[in-house]
RODO-2510 file (C-alpha; in nm, 4 decimals, decimal comma):
residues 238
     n   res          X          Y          Z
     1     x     0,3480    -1,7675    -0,6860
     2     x     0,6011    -1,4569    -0,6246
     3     x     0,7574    -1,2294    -0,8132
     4     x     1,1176    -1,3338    -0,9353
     5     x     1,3579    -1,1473    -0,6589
     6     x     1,5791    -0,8252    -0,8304
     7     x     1,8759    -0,7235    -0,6476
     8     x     2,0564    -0,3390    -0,6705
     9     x     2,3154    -0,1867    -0,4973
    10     x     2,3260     0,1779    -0,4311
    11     x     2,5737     0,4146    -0,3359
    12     x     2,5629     0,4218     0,0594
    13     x     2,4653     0,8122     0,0758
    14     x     2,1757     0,7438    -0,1459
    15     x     2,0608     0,4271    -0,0561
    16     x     1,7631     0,5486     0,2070
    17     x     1,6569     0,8078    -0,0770
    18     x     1,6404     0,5246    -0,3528
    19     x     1,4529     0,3188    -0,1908
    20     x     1,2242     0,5914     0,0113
    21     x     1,1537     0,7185    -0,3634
    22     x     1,0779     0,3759    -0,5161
    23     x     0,8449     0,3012    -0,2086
    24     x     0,7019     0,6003    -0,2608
    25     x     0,6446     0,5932    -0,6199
    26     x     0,4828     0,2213    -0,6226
    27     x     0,2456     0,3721    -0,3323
    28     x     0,1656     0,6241    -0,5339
    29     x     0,0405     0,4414    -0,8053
    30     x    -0,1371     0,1704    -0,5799
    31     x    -0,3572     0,4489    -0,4077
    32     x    -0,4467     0,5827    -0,7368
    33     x    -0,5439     0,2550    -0,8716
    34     x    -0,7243     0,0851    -0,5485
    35     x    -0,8129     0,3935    -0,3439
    36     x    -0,5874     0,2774    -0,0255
    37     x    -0,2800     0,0974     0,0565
    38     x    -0,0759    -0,0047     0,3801
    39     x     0,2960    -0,0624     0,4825
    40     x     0,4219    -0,3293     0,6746
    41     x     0,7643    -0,1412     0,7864
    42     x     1,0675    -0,2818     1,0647
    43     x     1,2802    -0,0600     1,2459
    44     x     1,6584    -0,1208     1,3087
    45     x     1,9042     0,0907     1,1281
    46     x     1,8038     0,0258     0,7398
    47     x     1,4290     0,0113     0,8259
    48     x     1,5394     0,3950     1,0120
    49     x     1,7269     0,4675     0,7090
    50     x     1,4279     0,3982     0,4534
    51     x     1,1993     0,5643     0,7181
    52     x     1,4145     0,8351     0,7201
    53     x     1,4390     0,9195     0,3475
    54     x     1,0467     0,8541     0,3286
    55     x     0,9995     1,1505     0,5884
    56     x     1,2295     1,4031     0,3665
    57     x     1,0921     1,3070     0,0519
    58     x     0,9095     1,5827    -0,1726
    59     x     0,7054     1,2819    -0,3233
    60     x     0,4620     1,2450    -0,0085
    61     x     0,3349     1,5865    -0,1413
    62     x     0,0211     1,5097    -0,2660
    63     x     0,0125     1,1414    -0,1405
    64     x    -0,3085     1,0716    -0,0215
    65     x    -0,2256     0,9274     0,3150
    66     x    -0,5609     0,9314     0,4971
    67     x    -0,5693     0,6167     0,2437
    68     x    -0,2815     0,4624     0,3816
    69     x    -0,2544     0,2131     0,7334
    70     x     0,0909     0,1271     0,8649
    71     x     0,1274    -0,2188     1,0097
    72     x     0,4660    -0,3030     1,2126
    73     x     0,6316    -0,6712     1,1617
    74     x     0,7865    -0,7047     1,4650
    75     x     0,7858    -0,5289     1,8331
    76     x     0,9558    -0,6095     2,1388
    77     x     0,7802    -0,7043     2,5328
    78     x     0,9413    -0,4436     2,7221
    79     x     0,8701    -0,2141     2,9907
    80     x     1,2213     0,0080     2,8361
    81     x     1,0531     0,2255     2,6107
    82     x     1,3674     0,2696     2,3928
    83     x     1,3503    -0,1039     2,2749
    84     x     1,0295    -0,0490     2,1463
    85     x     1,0203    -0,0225     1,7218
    86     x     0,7391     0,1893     1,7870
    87     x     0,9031     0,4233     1,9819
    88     x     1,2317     0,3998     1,7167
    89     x     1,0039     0,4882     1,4397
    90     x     0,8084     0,8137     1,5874
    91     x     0,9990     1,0850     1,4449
    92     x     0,9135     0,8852     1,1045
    93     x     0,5404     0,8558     1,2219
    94     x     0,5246     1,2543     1,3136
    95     x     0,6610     1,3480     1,0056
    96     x     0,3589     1,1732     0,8058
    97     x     0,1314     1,3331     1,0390
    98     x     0,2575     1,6590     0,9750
    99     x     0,1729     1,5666     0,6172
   100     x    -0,1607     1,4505     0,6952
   101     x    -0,1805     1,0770     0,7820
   102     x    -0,4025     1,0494     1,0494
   103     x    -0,3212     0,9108     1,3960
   104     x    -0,4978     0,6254     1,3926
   105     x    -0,3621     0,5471     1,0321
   106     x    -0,0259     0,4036     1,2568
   107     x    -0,1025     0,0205     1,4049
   108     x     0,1101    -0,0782     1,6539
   109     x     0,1338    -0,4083     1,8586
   110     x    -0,0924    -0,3347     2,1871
   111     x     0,1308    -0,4033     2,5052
   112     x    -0,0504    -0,6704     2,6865
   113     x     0,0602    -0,9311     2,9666
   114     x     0,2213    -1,1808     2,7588
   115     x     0,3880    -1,2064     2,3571
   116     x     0,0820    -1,4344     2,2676
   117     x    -0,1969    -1,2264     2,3466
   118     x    -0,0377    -0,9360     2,1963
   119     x     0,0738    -1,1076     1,8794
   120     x    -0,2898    -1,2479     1,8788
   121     x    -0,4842    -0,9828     1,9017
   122     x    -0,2751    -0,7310     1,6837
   123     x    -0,3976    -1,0374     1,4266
   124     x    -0,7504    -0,9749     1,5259
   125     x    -0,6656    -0,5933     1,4482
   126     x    -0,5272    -0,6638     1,0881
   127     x    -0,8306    -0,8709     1,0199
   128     x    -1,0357    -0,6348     1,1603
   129     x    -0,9134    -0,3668     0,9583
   130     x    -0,9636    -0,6074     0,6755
   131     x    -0,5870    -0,6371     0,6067
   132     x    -0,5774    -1,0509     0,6380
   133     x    -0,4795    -1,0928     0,2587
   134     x    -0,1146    -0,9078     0,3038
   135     x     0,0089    -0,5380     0,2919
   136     x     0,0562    -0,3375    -0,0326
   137     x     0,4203    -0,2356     0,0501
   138     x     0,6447    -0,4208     0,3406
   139     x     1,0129    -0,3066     0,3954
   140     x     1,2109    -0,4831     0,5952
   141     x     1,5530    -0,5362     0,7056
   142     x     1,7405    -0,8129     0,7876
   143     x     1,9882    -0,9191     1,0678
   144     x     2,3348    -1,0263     1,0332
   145     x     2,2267    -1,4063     1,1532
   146     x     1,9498    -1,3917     0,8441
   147     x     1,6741    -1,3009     1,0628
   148     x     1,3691    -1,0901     0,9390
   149     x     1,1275    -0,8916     1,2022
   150     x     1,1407    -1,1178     1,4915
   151     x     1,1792    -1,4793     1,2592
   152     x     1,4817    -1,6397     1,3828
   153     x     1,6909    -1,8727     1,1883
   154     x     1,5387    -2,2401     1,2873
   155     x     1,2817    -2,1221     1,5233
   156     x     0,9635    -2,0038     1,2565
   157     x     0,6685    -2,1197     1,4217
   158     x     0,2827    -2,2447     1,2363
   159     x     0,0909    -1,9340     1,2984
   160     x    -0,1127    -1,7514     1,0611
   161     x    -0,0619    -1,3715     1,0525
   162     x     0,1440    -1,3247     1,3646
   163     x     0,3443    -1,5708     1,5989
   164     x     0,5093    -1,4903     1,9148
   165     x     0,8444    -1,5501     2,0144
   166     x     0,9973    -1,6094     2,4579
   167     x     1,3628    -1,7595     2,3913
   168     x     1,4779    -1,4713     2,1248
   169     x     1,8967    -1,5519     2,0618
   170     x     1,8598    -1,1237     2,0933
   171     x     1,7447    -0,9383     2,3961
   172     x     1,4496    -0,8772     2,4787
   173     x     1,3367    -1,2350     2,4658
   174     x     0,9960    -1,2223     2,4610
   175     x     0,8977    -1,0513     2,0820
   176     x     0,5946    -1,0627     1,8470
   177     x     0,5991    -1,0911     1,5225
   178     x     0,4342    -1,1252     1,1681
   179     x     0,4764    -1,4611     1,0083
   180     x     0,7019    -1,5351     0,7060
   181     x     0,3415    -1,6115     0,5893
   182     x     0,2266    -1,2899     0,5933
   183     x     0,4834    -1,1521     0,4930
   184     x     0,4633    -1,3218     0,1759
   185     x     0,1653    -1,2343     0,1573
   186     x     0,2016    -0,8585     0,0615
   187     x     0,1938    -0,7233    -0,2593
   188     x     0,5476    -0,5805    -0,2683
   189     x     0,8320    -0,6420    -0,0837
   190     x     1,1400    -0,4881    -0,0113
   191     x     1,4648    -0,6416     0,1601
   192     x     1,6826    -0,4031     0,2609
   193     x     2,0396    -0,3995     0,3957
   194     x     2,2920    -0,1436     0,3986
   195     x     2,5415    -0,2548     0,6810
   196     x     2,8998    -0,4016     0,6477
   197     x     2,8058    -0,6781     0,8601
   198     x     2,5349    -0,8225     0,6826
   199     x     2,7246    -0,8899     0,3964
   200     x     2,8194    -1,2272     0,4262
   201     x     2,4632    -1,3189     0,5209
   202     x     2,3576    -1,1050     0,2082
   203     x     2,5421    -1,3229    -0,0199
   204     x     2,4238    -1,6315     0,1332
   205     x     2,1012    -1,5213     0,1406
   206     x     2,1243    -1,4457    -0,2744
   207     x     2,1984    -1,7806    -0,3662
   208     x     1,8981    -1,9869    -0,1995
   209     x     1,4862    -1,9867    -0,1042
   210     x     1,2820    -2,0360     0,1227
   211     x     1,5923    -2,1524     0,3804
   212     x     1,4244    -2,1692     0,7250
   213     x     1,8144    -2,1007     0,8406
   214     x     1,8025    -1,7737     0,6932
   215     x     1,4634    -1,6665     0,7437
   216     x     1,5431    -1,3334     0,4996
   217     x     1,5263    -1,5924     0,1859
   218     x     1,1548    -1,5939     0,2420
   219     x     1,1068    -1,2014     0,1675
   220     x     0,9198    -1,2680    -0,1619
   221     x     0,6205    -1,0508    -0,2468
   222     x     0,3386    -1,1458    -0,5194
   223     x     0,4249    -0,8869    -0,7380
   224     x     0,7590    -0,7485    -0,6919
   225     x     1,0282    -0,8554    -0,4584
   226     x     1,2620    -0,5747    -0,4152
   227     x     1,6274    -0,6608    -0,2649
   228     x     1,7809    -0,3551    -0,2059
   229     x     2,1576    -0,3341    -0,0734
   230     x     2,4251    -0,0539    -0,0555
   231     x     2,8099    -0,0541    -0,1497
   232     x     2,8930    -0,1051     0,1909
   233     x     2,6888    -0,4555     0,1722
   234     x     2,7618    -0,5709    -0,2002
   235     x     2,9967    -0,4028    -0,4111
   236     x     2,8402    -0,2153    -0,7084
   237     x     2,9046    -0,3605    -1,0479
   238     x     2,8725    -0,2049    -1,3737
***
């Protein structure tokens, strides 16, 4: 069972400090109560956004994040090191460690020969770390053809934690991903979009579930599923 989905729109200037401050807030309150927590976070320009608001907020003072473990839902097979969400996300990354996460709090996908073995063995790692059961927090963003870390429309695949992807519609082809499964699997999670051109997709997306067309439908989480959109993707209403 998940949490019935709750949509707001923000003001575009604020929307990476709302949602960086609610993210915070709920991971806050899950470190008090369990002793740690982890993130399941996507790059791309609203997963940058929220990343970036995260990094500048005055809340991670006092956050105890030695208790917290980042996990990414998606990275590209690429020998360009720009492509990688990894790479995207390391300003984001250095700012926590200069508020004391440490190093080997940050999971990425290991770059191995092929996009099976490294989806499948980054699964090994979350079970390892004994992460199997879903992430506290996941924040994701979604692309203007519906799709969520590397799940295209029509193409999710049986897997368990992770899947891997060769024929991506978007360059690089050959991705790995977390499944919709896991996904679904986290406590809370957060859809975000704050880009013109993911409106129309945002309103489709609003009206159905669980549409393997528009894999964002799926991003439910057990507790609270957070859609979170700025002016420039839904007008605000009063």
């Amino acid at each position: 069972m998940w949490a019935r989905r709750e949509a707001e729109v923000w003001p575009e200037e604020a929307f990476g400090v709302a949602v960086a401050s609610e993210i915070l807030l709920d991971t806050r309150r899950i470190l008090d109560f369990e002793g740690r927590a982890s993130w399941l976070v996507s790059a791309g320009r609203d997963g940058e956004k929220v990343a970036r608001g995260i990094s500048s907020s005055p809340l991670l003072q006092g956050l105890r994040l030695q208790n917290l473990h980042v996990f990414f839902a998606d990275e590209r097979l690429s020998r360009d090191p720009s492509l990688l969400n990894f790479v995207q996300l390391s300003p984001f990354f250095s700012a926590l460690e200069g508020w004391g996460m440490p190093k080997e709090n940050v999971h990425p996908f290991p770059e191995l020969s092929s996009s099976k073995e490294s989806a499948l063995a980054y699964e090994g790692e979350i079970r390892r770390l004994g992460f199997e059961g879903g992430c506290s927090v996941a924040w994701l963003s979604c692309g203007p053809d519906g799709h969520v870390a590397s799940v295209f429309p029509g193409k999710e695949r049986e897997g368990g934690i992770t899947i891997w992807e060769d024929e991506s519609p978007k360059p690089p082809k050959s991705r790995m991903s977390v499944s919709l499964e896991f996904i679904r699997r986290s406590r809370e999670v957060f859809l975000v979009a704050a880009q013109k051109e993911k409106r129309g997709i945002v309103e489709k997306a609003l009206r159905t579930f669980d549409d393997p067309l528009i894999p964002a439908t799926f991003c439910q989480g057990r507790e609270k599923s957070a859609w979170r959109f700025s002016t420039l993707t839904l007008p605000r209403t009063s």
